[in-house]
C-alpha positions in Angstrom: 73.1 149.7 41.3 76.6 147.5 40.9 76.0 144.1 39.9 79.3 142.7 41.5 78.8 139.7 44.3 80.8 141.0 47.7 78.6 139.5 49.8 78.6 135.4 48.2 77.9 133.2 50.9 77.7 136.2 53.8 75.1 136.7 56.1 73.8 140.2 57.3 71.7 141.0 60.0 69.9 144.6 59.0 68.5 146.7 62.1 65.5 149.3 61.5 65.7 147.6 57.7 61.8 148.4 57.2 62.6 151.5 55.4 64.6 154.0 54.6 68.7 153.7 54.9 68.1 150.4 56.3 65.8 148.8 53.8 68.6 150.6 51.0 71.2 148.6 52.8 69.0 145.5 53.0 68.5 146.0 49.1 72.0 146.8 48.3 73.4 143.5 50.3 71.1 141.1 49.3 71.7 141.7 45.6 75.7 141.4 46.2 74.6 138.3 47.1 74.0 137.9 51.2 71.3 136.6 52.7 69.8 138.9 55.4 68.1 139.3 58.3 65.5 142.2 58.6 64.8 143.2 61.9 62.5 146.0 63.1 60.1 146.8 66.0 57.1 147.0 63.7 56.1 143.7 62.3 54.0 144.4 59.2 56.3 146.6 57.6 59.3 144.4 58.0 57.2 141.8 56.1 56.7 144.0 53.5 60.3 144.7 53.0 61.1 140.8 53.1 58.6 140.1 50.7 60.3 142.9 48.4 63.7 141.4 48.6 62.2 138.2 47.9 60.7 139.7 44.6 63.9 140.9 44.2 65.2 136.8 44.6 66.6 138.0 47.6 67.0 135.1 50.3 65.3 137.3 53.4 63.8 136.9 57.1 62.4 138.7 59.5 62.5 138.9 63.4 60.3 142.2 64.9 61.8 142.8 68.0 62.5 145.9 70.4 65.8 146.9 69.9 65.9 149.2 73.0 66.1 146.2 75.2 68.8 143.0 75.4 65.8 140.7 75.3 64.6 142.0 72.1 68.4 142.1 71.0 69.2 138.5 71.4 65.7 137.4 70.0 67.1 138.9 67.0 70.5 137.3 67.5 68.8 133.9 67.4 66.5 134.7 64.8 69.7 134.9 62.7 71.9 132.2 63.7 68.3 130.1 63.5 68.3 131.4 59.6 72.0 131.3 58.6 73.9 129.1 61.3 76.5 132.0 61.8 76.6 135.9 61.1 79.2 138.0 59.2 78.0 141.6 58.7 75.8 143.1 61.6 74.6 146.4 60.2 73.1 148.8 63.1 70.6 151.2 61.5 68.1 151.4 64.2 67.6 154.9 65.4 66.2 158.8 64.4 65.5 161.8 66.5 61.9 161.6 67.6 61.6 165.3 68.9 63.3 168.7 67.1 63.4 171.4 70.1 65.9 172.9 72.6 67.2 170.5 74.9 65.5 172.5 77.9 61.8 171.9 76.9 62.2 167.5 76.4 60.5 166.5 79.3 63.0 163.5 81.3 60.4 160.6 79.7 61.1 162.3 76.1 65.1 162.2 76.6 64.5 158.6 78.1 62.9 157.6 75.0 65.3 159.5 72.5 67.5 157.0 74.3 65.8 153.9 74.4 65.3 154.4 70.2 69.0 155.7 69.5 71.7 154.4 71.5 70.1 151.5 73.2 69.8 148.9 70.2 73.4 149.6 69.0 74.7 149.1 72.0 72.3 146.0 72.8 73.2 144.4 69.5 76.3 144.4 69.1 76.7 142.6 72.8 74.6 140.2 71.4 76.1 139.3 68.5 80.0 139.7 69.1 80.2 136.5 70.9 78.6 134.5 68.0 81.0 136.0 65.2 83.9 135.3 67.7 83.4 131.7 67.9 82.4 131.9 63.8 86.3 132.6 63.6 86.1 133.7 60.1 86.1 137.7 61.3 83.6 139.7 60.5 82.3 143.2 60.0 79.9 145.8 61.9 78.9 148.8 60.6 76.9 151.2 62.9 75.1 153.6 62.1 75.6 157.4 64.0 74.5 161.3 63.0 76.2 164.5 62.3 73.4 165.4 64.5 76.4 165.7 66.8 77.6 169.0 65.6 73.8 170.2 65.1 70.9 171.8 66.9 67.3 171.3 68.4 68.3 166.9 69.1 70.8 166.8 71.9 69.6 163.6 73.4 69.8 162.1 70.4 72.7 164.1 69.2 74.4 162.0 72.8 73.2 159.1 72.0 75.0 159.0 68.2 78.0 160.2 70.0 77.8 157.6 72.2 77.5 155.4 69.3 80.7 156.8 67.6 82.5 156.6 71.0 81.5 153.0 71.1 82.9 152.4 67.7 86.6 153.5 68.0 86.3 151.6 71.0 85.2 148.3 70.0 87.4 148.2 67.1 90.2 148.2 69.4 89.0 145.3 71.6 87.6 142.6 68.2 91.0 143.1 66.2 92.4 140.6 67.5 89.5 138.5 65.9 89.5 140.3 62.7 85.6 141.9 63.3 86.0 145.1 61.6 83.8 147.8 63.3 82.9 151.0 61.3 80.8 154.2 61.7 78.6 156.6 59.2 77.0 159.4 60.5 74.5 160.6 58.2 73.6 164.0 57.4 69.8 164.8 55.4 68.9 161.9 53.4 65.7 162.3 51.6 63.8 159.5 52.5 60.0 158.2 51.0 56.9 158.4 53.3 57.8 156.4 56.7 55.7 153.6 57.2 55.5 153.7 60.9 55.3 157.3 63.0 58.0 158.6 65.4 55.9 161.0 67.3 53.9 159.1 70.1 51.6 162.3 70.6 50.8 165.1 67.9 53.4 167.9 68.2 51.8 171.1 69.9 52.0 174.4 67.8 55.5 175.8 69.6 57.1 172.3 68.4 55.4 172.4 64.7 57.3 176.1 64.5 60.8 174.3 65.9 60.3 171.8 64.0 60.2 174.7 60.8 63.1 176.3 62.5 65.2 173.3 62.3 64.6 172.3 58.6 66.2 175.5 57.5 68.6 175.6 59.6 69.9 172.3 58.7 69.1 173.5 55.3 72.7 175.7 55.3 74.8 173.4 56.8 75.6 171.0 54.6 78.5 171.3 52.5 76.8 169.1 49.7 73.9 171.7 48.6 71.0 168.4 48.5 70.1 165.9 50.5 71.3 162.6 50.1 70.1 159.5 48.7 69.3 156.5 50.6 71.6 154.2 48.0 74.2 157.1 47.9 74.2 156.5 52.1 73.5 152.5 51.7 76.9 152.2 49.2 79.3 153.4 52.0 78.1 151.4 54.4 78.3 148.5 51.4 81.8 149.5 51.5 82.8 149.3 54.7 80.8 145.7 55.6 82.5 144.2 52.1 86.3 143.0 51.9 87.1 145.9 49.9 87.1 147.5 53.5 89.4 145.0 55.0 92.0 147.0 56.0 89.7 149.5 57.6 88.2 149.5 61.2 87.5 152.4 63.8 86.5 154.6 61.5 83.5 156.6 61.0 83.0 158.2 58.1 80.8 161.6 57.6 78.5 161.1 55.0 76.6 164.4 56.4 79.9 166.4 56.3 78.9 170.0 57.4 80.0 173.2 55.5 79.3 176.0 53.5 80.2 175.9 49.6 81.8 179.0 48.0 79.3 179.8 45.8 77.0 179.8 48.7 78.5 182.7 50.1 79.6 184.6 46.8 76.7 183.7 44.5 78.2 181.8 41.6 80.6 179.5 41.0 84.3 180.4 41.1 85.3 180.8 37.3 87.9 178.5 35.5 91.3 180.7 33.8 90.2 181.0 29.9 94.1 179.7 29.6 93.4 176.3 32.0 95.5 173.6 29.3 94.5 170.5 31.6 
């Protein structure tokens, strides 16, 4: 991991920073130098995290709070400008399909719920914090985080709600130039993750969604144009990138860290060979 210090003196609120892409962004920040703000539904392993980037001589809070609603959006809003006085970097993580199936067997309360967990707290926090870095008047940067999910199978209410997110970034951009917060996208593809420490399915899946679930891990198995999945630091450095001044001249973007594809030697069994006369 660099050792450089982008993030001197910033602040950085972390959504769904528990684990995963979150808690490698958390990680990645805090040792650039900013303080941050770990926020997650689940209390317990939000503490664990904080106590990690402690270890780690990270200076690190907490709030747990539901994302899904304003309430729980603004709790974490104060829970930041309580910690730091002001916030730079707002880093939207929170989200993740719950269910893998064709769209015509979620029941409504399942699509409500993809919802509530994946477009919801993006939405909800940034409204909460925009006003806050206005008046900061030193700019700014939010990175959100959507899915190639969008161009994928078996997750179309999440697949909406991620392009909803992405819609919502160009968008915003447009209207906080003026202030000079920055708003950026990612949309993920696979990312191998460890063991999460808090479960996404409220109910066991029945035996037709275990084989879906099957289904769907190969076919997203051939469509990535990368032939692995990602890492969480290889996913947490772009997002580095785009909260840090390095990025200062970038905003509206989203980038595809998922980028979908089929290799050449995919399709033709080896690698294409190099001319025996190449003189580069």
């Amino acid at each position: 991991m660099t050792t450089c210090r982008r993030f001197e003196t910033k602040t950085a609120v972390v959504t769904g920073a528990a684990q995963g892409i979150g808690f490698a962004v958390a990680l990645r920040l805090g040792k650039e130098g900013a303080a941050v703000l770990i926020v997650d539904k689940e209390e317990d392993p939000a503490r664990e995290a904080v106590d990690a980037l402690k270890g780690q001589g990270i200076e690190a809070f907490l709030v747990a709070a539901d994302l899904s609603t304003y309430a729980g959006a603004s709790s974490a809003v104060r829970g930041a400008l309580d910690a730091f006085g002001h916030i730079d970097i707002l880093i939207n993580n929170v989200g993740g399909t719950i269910w893998k199936k064709p769209f015509w067997f979620y029941t409504e309360e399942e699509i409500k719920q993809e919802v509530d967990r994946s477009f919801w707290p993006t939405l909800w926090c940034c409204r909460a914090a925009i006003p806050s870095m206005i008046r900061n008047g030193n700019g700014g940067s939010i990175v959100n985080v959507g899915s190639n999910a969008t161009r994928s199978v078996f997750r179309i209410p999440y697949a909406a709600s991620k392009g909803g997110v992405v819609a919502m970034t160009t968008a915003l951009a447009v209207e906080l130039a003026d202030f000079g917060v920055r708003v950026n996208c990612v949309t993920p593809g696979g990312t191998h993750v460890q063991d999460r420490k808090t479960e996404r399915l409220p109910r066991p899946p029945t035996p037709q969604e275990e084989k879906w679930d099957r289904d769907f891990f190969k076919y997203i198995a051939q469509e990535g144009l990368i032939d692995r999945l990602a890492t969480v630091d290889e996913q947490a450095a772009v997002i580095a990138f785009l909260a840090s001044d390095d990025a200062s001249y970038v905003t509206g973007e989203v980038i595809d860290t998922g980028k979908h594809g089929m290799s050449l030697s995919r399709v033709t069994g080896q690698k294409t060979d190099v001319p025996i006369d190449d003189l580069s």
